[in-house]
PQR file of N, CA, C, O and H, with PARSE charges and radii, in Angstrom:
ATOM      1  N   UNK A   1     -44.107  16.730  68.013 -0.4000 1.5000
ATOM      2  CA  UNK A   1     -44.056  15.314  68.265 -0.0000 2.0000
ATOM      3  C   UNK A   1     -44.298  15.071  69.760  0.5500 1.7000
ATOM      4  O   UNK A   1     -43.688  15.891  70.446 -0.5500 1.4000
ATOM      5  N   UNK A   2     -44.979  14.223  70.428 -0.4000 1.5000
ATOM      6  CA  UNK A   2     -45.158  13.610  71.806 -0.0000 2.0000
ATOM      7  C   UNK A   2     -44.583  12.490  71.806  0.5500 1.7000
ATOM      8  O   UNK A   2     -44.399  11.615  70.960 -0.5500 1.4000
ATOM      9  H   UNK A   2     -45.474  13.557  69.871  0.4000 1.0000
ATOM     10  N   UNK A   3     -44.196  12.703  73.383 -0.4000 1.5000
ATOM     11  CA  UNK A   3     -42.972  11.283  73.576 -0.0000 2.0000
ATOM     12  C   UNK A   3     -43.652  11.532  75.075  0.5500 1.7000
ATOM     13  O   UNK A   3     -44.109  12.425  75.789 -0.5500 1.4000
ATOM     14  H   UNK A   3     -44.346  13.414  74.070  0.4000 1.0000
ATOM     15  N   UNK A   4     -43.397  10.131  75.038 -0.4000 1.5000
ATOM     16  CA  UNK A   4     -42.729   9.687  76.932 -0.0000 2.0000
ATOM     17  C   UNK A   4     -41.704  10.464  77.680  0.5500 1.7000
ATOM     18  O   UNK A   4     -40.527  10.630  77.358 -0.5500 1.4000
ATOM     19  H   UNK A   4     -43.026   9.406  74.457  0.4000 1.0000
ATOM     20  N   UNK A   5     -42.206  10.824  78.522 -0.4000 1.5000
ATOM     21  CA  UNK A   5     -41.287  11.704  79.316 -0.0000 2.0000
ATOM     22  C   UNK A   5     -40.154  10.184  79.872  0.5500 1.7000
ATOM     23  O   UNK A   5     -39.654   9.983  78.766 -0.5500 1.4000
ATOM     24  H   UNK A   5     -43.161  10.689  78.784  0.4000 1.0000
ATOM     25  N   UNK A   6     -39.858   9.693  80.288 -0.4000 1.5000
ATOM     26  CA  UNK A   6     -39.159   8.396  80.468 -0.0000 2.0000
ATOM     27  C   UNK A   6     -38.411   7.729  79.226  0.5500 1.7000
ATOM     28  O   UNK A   6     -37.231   8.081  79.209 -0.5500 1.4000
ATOM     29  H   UNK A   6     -40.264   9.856  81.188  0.4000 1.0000
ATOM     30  N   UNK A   7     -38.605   7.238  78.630 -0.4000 1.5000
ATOM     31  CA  UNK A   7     -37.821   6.727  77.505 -0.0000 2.0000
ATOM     32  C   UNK A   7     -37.804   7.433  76.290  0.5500 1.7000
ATOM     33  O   UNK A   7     -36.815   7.338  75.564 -0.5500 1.4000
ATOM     34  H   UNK A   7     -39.563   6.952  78.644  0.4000 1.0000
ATOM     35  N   UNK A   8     -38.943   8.258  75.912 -0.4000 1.5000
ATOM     36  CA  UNK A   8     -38.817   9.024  74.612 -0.0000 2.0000
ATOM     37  C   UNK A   8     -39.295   8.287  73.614  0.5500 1.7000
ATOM     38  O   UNK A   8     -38.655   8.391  72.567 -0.5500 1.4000
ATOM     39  H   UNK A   8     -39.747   8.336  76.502  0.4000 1.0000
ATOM     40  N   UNK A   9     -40.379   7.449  73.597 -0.4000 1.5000
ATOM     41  CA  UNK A   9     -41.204   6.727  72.472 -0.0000 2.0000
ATOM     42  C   UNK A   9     -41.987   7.848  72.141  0.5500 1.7000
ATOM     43  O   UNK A   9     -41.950   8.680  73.048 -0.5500 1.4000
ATOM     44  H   UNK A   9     -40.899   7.364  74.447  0.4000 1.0000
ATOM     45  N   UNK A  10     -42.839   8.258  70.967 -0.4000 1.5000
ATOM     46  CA  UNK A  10     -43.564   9.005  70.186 -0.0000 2.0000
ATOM     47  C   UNK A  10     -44.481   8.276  70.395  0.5500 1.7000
ATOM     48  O   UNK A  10     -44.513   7.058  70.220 -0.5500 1.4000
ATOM     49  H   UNK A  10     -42.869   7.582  70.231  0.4000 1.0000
ATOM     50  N   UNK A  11     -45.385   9.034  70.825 -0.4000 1.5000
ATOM     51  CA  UNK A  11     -46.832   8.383  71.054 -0.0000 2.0000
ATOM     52  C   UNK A  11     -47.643   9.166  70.052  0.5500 1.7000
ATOM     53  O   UNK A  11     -47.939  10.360  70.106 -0.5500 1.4000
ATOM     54  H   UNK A  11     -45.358  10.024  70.967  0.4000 1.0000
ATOM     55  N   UNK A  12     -48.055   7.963  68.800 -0.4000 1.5000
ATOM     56  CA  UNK A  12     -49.029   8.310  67.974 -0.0000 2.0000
ATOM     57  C   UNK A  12     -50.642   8.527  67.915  0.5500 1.7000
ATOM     58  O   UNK A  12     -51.197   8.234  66.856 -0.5500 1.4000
ATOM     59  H   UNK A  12     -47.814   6.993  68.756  0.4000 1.0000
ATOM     60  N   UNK A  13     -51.315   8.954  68.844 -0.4000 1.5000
ATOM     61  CA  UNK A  13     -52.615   9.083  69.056 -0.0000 2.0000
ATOM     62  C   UNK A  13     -52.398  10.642  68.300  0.5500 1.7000
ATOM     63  O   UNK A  13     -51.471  11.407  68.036 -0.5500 1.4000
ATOM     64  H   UNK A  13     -50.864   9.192  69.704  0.4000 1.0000
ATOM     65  N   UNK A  14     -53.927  10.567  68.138 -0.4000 1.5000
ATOM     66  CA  UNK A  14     -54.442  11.667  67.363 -0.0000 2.0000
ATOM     67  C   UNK A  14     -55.028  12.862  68.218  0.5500 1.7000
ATOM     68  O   UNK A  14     -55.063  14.053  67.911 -0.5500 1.4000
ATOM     69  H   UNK A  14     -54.681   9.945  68.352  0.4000 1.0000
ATOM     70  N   UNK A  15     -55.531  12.171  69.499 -0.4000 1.5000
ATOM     71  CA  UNK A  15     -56.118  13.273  70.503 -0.0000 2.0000
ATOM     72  C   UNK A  15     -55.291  12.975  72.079  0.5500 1.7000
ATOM     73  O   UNK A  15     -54.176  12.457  72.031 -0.5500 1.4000
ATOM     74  H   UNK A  15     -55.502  11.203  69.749  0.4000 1.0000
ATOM     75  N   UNK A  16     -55.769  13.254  73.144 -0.4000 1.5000
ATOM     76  CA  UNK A  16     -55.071  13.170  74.459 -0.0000 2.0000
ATOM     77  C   UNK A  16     -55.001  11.858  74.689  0.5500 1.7000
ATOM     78  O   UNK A  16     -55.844  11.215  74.064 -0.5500 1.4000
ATOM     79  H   UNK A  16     -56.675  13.675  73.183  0.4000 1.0000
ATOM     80  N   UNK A  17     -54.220  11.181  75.434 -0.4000 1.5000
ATOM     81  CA  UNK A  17     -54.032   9.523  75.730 -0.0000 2.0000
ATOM     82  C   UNK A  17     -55.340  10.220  76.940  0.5500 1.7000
ATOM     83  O   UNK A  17     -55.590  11.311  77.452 -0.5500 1.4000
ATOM     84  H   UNK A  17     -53.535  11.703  75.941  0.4000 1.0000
ATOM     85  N   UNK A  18     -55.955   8.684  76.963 -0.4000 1.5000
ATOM     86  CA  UNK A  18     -56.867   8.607  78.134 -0.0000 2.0000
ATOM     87  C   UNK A  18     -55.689   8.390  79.635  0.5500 1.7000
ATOM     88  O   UNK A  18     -54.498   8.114  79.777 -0.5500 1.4000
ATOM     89  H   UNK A  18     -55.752   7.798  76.547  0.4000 1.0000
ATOM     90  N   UNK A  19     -57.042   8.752  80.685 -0.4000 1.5000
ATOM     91  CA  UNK A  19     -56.368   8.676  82.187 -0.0000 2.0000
ATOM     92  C   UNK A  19     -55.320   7.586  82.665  0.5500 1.7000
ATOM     93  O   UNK A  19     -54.302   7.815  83.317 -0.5500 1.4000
ATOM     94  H   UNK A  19     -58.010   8.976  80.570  0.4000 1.0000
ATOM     95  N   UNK A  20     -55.789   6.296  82.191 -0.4000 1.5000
ATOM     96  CA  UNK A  20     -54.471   5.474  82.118 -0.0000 2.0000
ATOM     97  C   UNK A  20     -53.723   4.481  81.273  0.5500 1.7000
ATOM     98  O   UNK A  20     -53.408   3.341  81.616 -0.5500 1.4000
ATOM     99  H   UNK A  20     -56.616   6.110  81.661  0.4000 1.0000
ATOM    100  N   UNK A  21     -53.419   5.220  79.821 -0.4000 1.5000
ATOM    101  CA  UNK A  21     -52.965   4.815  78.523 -0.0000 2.0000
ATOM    102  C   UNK A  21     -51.442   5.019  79.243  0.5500 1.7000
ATOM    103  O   UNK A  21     -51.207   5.814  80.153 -0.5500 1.4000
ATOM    104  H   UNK A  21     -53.675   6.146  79.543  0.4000 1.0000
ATOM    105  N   UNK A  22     -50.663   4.286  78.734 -0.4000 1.5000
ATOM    106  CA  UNK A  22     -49.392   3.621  78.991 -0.0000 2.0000
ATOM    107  C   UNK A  22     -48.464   3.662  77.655  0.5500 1.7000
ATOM    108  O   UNK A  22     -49.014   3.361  76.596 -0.5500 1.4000
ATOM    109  H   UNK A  22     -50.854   3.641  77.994  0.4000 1.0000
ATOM    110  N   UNK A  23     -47.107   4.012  77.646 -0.4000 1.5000
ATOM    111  CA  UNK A  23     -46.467   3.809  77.044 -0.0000 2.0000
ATOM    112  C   UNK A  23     -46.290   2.374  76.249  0.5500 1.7000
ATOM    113  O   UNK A  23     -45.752   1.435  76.835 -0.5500 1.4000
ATOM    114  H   UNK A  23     -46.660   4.256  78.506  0.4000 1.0000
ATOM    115  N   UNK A  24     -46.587   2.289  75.394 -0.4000 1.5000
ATOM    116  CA  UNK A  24     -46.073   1.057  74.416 -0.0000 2.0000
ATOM    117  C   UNK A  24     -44.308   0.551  74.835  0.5500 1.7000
ATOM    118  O   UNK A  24     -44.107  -0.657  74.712 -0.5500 1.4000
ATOM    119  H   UNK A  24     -47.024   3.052  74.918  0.4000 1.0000
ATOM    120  N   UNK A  25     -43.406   1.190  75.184 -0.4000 1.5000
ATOM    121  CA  UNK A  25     -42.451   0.576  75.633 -0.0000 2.0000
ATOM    122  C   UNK A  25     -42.057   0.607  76.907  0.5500 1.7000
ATOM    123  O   UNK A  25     -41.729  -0.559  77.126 -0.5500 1.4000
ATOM    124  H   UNK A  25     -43.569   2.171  75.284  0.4000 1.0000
ATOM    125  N   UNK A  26     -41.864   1.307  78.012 -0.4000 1.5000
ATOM    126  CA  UNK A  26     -41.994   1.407  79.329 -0.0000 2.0000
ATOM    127  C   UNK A  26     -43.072   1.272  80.175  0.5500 1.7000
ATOM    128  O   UNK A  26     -42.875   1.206  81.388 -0.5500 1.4000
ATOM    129  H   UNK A  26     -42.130   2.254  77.834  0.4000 1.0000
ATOM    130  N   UNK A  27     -43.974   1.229  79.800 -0.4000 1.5000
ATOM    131  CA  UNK A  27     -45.153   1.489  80.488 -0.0000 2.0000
ATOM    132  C   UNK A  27     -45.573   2.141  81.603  0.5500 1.7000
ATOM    133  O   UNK A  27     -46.369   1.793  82.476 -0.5500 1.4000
ATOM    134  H   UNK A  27     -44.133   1.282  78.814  0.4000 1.0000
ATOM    135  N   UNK A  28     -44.764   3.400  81.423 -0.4000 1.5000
ATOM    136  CA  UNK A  28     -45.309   4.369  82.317 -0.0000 2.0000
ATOM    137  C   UNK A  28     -46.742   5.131  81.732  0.5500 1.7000
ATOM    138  O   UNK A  28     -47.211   4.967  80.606 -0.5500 1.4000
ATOM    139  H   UNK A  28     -44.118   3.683  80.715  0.4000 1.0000
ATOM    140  N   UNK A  29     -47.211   5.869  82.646 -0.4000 1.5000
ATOM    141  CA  UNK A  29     -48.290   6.468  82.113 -0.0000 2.0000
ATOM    142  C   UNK A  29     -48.050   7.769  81.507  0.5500 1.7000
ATOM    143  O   UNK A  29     -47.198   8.584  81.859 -0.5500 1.4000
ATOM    144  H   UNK A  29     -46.829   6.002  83.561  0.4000 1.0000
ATOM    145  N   UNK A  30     -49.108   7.906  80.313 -0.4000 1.5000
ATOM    146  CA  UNK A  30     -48.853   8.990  79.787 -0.0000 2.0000
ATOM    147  C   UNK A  30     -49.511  10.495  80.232  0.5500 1.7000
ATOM    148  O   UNK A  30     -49.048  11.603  79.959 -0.5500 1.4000
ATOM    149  H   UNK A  30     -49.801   7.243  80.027  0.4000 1.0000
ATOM    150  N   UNK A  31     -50.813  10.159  81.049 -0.4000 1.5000
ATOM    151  CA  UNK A  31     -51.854  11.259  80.931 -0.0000 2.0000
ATOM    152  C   UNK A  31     -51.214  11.297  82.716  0.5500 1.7000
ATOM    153  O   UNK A  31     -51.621  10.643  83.676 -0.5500 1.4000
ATOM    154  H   UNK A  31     -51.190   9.259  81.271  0.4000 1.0000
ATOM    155  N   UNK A  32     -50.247  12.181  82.658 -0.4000 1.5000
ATOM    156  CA  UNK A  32     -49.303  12.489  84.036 -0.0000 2.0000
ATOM    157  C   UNK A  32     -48.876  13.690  83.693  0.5500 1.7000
ATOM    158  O   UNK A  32     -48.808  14.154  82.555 -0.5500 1.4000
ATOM    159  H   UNK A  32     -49.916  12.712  81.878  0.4000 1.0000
ATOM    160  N   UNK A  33     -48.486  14.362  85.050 -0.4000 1.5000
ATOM    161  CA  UNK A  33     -47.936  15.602  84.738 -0.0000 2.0000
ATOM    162  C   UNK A  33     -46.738  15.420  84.483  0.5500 1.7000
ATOM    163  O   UNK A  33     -46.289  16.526  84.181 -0.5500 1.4000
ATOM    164  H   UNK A  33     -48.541  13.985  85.975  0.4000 1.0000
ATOM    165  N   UNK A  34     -46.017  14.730  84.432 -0.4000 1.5000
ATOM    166  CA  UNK A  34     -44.533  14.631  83.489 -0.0000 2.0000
ATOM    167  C   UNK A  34     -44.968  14.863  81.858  0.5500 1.7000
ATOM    168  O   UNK A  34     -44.392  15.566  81.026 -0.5500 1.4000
ATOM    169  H   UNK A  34     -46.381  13.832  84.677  0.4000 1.0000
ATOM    170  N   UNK A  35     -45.953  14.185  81.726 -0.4000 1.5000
ATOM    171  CA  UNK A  35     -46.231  14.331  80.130 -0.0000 2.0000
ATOM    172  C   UNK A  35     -47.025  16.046  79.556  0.5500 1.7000
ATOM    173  O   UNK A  35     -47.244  16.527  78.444 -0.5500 1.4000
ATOM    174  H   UNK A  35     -46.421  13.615  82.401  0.4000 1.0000
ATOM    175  N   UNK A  36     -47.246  16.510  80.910 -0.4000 1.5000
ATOM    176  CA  UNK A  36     -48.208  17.987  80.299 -0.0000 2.0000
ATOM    177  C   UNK A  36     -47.051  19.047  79.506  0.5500 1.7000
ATOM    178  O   UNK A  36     -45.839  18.940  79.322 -0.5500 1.4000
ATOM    179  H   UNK A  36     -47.068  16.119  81.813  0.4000 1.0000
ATOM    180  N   UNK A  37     -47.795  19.832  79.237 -0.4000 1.5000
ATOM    181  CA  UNK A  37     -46.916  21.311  78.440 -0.0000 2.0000
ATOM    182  C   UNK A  37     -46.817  22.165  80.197  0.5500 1.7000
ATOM    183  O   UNK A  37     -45.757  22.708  80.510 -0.5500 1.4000
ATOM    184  H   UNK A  37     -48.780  19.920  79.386  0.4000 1.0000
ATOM    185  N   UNK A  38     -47.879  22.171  81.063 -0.4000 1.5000
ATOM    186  CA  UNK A  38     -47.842  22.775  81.983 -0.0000 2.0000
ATOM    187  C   UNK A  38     -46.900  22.182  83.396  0.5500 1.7000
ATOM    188  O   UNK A  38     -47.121  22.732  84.475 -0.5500 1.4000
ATOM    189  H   UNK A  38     -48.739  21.730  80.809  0.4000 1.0000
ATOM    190  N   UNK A  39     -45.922  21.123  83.331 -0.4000 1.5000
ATOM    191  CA  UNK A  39     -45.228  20.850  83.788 -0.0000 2.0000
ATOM    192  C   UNK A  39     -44.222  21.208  84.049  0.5500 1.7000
ATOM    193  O   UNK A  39     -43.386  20.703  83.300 -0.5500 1.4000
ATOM    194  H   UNK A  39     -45.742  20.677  82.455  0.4000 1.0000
ATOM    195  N   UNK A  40     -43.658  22.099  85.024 -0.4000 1.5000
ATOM    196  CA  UNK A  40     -42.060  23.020  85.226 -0.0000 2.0000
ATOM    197  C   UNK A  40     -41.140  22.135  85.566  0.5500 1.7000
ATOM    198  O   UNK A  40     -41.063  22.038  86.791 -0.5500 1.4000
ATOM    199  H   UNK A  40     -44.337  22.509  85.633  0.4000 1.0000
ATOM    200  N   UNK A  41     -40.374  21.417  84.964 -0.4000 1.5000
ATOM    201  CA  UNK A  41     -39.552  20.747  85.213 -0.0000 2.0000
ATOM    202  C   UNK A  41     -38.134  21.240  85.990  0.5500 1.7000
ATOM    203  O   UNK A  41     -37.197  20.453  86.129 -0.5500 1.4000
ATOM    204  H   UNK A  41     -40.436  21.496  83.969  0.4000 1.0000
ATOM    205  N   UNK A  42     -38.103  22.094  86.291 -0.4000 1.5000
ATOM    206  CA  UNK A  42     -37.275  22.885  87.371 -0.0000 2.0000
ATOM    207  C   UNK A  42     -37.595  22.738  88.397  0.5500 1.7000
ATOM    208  O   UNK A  42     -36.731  22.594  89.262 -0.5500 1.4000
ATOM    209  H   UNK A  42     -38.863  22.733  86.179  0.4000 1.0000
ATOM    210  N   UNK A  43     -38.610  22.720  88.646 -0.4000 1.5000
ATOM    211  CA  UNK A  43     -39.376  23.003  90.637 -0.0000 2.0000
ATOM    212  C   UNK A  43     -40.294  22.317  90.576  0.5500 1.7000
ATOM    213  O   UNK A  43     -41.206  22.563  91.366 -0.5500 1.4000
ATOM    214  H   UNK A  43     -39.312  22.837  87.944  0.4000 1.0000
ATOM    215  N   UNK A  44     -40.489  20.915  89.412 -0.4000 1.5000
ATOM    216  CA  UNK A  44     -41.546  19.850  89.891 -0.0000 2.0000
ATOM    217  C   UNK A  44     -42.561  20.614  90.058  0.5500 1.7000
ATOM    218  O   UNK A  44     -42.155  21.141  91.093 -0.5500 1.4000
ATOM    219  H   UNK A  44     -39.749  20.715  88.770  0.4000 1.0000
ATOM    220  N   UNK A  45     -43.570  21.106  89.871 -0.4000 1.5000
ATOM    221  CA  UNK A  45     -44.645  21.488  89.989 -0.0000 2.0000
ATOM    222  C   UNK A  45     -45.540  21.838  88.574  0.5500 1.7000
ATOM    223  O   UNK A  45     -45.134  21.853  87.412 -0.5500 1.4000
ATOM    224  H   UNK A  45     -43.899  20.678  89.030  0.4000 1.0000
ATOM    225  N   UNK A  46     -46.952  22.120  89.122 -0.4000 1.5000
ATOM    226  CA  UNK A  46     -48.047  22.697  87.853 -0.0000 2.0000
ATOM    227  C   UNK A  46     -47.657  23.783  87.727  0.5500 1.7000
ATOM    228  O   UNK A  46     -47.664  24.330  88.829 -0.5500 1.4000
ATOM    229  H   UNK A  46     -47.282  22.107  90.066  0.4000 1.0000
ATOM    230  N   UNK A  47     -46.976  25.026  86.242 -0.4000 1.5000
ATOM    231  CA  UNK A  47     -47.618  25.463  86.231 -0.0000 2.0000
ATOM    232  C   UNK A  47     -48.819  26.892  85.685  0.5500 1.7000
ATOM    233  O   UNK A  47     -48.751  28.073  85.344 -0.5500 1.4000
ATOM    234  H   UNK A  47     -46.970  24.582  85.347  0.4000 1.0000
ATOM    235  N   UNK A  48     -49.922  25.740  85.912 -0.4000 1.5000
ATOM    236  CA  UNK A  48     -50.699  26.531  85.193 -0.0000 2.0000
ATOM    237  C   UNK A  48     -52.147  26.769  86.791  0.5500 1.7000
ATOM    238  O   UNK A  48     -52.698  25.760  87.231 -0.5500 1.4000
ATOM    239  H   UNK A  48     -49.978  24.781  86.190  0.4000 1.0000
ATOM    240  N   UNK A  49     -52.360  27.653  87.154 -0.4000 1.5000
ATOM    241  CA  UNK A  49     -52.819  27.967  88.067 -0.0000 2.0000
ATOM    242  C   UNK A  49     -54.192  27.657  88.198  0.5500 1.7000
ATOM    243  O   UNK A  49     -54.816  28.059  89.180 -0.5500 1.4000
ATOM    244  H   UNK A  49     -51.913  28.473  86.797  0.4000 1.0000
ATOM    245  N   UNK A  50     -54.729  26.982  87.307 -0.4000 1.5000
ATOM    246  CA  UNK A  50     -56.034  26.185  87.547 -0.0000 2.0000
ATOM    247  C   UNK A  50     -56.373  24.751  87.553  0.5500 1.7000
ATOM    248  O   UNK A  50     -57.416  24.139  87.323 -0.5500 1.4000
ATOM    249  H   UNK A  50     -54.222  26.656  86.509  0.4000 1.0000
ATOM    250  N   UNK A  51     -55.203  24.406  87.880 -0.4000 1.5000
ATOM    251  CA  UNK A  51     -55.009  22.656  87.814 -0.0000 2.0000
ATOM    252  C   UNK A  51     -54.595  22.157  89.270  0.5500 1.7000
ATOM    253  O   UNK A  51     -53.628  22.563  89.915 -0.5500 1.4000
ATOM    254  H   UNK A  51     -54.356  24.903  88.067  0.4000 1.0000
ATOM    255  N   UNK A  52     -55.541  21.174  89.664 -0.4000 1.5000
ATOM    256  CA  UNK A  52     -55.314  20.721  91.291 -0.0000 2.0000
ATOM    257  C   UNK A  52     -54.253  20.063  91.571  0.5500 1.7000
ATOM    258  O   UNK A  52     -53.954  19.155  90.795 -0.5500 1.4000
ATOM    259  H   UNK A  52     -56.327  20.843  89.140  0.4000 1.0000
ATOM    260  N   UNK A  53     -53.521  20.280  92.563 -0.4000 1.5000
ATOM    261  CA  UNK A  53     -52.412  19.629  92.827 -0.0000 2.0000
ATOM    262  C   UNK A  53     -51.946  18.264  92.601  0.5500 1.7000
ATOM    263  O   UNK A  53     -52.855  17.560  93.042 -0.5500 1.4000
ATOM    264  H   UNK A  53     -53.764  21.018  93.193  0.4000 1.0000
ATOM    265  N   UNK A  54     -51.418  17.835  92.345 -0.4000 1.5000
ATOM    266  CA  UNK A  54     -50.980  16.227  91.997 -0.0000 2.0000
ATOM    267  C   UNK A  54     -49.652  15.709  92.979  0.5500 1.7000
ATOM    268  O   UNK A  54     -48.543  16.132  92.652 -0.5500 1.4000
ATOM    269  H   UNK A  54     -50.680  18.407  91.987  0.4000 1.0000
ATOM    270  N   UNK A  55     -49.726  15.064  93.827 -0.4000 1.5000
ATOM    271  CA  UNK A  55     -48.715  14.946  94.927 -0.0000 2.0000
ATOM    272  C   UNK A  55     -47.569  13.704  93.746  0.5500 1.7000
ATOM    273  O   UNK A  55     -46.422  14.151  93.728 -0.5500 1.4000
ATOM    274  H   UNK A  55     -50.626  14.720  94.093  0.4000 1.0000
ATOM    275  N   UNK A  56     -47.657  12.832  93.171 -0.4000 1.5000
ATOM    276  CA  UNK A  56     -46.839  12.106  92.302 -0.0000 2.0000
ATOM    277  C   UNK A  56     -47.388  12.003  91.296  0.5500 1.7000
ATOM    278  O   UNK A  56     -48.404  11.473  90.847 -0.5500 1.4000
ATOM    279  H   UNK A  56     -48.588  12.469  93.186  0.4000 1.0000
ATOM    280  N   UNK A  57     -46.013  12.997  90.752 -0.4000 1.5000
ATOM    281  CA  UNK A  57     -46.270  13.403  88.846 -0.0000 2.0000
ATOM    282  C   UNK A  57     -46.034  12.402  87.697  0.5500 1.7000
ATOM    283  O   UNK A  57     -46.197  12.469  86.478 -0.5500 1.4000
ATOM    284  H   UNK A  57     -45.187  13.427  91.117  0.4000 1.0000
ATOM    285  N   UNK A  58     -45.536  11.340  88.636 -0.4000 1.5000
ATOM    286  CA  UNK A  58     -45.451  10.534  87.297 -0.0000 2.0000
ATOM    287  C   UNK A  58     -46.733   9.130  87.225  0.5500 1.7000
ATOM    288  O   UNK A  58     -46.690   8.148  86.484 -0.5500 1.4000
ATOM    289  H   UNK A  58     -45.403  11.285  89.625  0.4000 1.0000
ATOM    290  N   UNK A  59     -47.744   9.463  88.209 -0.4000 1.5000
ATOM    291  CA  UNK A  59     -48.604   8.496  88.169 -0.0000 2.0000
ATOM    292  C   UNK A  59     -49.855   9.394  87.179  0.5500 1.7000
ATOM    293  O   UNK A  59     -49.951  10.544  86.750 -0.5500 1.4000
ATOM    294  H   UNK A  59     -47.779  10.261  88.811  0.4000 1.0000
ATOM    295  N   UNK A  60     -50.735   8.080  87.116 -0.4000 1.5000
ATOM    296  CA  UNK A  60     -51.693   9.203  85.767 -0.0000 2.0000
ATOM    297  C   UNK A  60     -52.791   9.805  86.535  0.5500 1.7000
ATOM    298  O   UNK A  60     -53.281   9.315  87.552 -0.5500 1.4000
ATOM    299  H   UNK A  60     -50.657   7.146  87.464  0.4000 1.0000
ATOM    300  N   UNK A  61     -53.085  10.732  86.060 -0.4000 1.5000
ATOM    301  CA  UNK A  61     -54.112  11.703  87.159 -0.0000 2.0000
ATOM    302  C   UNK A  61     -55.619  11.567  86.173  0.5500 1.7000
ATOM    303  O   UNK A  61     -55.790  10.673  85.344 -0.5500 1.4000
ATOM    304  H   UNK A  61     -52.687  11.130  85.234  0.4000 1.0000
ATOM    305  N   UNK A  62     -56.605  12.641  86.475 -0.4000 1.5000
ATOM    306  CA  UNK A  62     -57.597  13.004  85.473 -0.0000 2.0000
ATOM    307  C   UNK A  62     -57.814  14.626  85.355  0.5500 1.7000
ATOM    308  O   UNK A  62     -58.958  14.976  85.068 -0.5500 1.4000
ATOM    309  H   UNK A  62     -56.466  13.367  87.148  0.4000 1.0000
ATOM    310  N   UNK A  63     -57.066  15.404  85.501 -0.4000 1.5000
ATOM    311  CA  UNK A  63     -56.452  16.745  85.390 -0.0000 2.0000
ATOM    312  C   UNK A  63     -57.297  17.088  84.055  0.5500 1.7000
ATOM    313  O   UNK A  63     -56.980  16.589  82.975 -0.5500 1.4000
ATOM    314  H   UNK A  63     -56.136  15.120  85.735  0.4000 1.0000
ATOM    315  N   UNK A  64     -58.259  17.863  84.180 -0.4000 1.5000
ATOM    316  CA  UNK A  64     -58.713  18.627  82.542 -0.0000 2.0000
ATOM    317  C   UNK A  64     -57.872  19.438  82.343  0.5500 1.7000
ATOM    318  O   UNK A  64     -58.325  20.244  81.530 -0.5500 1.4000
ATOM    319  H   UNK A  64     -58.516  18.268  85.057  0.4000 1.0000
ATOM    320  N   UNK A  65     -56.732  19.728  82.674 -0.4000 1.5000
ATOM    321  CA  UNK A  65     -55.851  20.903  81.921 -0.0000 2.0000
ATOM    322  C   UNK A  65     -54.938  20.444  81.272  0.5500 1.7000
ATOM    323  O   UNK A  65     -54.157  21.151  80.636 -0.5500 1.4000
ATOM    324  H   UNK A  65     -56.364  19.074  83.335  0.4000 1.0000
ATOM    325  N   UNK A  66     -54.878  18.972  81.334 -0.4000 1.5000
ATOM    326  CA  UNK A  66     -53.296  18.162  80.704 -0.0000 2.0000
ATOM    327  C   UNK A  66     -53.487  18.374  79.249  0.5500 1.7000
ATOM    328  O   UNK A  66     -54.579  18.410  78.682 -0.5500 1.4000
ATOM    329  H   UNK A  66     -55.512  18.397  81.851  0.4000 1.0000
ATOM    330  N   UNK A  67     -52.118  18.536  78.603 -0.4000 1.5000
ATOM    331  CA  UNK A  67     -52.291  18.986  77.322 -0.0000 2.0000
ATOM    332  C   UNK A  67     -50.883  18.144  76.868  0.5500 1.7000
ATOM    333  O   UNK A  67     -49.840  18.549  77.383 -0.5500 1.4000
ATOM    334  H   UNK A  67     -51.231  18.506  79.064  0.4000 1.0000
ATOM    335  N   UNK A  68     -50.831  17.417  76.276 -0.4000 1.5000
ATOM    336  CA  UNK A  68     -49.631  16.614  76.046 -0.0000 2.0000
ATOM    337  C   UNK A  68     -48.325  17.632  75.523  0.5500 1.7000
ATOM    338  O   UNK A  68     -48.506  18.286  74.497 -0.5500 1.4000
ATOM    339  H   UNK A  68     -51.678  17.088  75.859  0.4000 1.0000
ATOM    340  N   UNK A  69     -46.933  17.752  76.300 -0.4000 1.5000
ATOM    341  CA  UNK A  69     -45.903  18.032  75.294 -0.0000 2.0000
ATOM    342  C   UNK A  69     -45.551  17.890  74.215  0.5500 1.7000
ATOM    343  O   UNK A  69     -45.611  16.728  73.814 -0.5500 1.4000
ATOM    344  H   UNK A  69     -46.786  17.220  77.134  0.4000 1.0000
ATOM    345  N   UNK A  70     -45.028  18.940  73.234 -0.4000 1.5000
ATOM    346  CA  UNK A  70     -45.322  18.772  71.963 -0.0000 2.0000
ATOM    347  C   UNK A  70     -43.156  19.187  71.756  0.5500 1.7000
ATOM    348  O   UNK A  70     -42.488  20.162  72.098 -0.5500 1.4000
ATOM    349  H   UNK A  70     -44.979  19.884  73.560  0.4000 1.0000
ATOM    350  N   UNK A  71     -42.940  18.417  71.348 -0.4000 1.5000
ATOM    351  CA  UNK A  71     -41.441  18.746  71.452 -0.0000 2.0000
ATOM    352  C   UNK A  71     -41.194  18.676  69.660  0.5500 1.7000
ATOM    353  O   UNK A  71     -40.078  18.882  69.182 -0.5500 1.4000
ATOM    354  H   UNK A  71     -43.483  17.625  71.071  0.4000 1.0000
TER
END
């Protein structure tokens, strides 16, 4: 299941949210590194070692490595 890293809505798309698709209830963005699988939520950072740095993770980037969390 994919959710919002922020409130925890299930975001029903079938493929990746585009660069700046938004939560249906918060409207944060989804295609952010808060929302990736490659997101270390321990030490804030990427990581997956071929993805360019992102200085604020919760704004939406265009990262080809984002892969939505699947919880």
């Amino acid at each position: 299941m994919k959710k919002c890293y922020k409130c925890g809505t299930e975001w029903e798309g079938q493929t990746s949210p585009g660069t700046k698709a938004v939560c249906d209830k918060c409207m944060e963005y989804l295609h952010s590194c808060r929302n990736c699988r490659y997101f270390d939520n321990k030490r804030f950072f990427c990581s997956n070692s071929l993805a360019d740095r992102v200085f604020d993770t919760e704004k939406f980037n265009e990262c080809d490595e984002f892969r939505f969390t699947e919880t």
